[in-house]
C-alpha positions as CSV (number, residue, x, y, z in Angstrom):
1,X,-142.5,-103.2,-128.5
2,X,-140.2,-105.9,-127.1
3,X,-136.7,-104.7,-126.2
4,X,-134.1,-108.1,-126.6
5,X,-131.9,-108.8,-124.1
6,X,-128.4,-107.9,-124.1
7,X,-125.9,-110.9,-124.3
8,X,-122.3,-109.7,-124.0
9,X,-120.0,-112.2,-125.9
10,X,-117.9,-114.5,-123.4
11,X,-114.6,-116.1,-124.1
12,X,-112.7,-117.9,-121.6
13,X,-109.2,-117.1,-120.6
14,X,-107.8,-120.0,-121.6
15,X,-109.6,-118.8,-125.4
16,X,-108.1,-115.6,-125.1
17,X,-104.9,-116.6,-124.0
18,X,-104.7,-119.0,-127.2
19,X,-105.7,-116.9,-129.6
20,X,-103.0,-113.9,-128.2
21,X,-99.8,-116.2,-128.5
22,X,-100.7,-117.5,-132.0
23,X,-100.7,-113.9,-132.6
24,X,-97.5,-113.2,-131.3
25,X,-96.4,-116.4,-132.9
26,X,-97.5,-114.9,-136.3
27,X,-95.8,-111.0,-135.0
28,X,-92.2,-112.7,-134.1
29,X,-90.4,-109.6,-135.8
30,X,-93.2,-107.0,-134.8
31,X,-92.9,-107.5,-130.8
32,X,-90.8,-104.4,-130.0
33,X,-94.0,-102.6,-131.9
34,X,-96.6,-104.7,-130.6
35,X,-95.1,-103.9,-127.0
36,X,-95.3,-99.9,-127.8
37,X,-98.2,-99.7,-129.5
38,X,-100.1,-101.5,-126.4
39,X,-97.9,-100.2,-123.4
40,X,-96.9,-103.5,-122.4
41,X,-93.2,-103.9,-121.6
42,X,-91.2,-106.1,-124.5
43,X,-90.4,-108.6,-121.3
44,X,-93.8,-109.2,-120.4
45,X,-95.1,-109.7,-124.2
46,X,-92.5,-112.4,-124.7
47,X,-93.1,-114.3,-121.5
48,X,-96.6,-114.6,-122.8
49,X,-95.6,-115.5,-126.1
50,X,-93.6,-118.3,-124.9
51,X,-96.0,-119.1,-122.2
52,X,-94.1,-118.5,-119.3
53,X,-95.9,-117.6,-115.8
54,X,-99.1,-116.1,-115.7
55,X,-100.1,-113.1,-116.8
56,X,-102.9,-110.7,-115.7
57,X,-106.4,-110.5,-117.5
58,X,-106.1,-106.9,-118.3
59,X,-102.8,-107.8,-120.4
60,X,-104.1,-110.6,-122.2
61,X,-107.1,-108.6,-123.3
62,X,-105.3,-105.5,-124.2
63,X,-102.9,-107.9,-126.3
64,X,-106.3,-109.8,-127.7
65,X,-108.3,-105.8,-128.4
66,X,-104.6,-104.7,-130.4
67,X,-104.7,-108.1,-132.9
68,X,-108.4,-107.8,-133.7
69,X,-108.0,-104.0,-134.2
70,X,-104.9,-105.0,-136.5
71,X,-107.0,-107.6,-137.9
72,X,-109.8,-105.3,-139.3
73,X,-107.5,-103.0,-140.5
């Protein structure tokens, strides 16, 4: 039996990044929640909404895992 090769899923940062702030964009009056429910302080969720400095990998995936978690629900 052949096994198949596992190929994880790659997005770029710059992919990530896009599709986390459109999210926000789309959760303007849910960003206190969206900052609870992930553990990332209000401060920093806004900054990356508005795309100010640049934040951390880890962040923007957490943000990314919380809207397509919120997305399947």
């Amino acid at each position: 039996m052949t096994q198949k090769a596992y190929l994880p899923i790659v997005v770029s940062m710059t992919d990530l990044l896009h599709f986390v702030r459109d999210s926000l964009t789309r959760s303007m009056g849910d960003l206190p929640k969206v900052s609870r429910d992930t553990g990332i302080p209000y401060d920093t969720v806004l900054r990356i909404k508005n795309g100010e400095g640049d934040p951390g990998y880890s962040k923007v995936q957490r943000l990314a895992e919380y809207f397509e978690q919120q997305k399947a629900a």
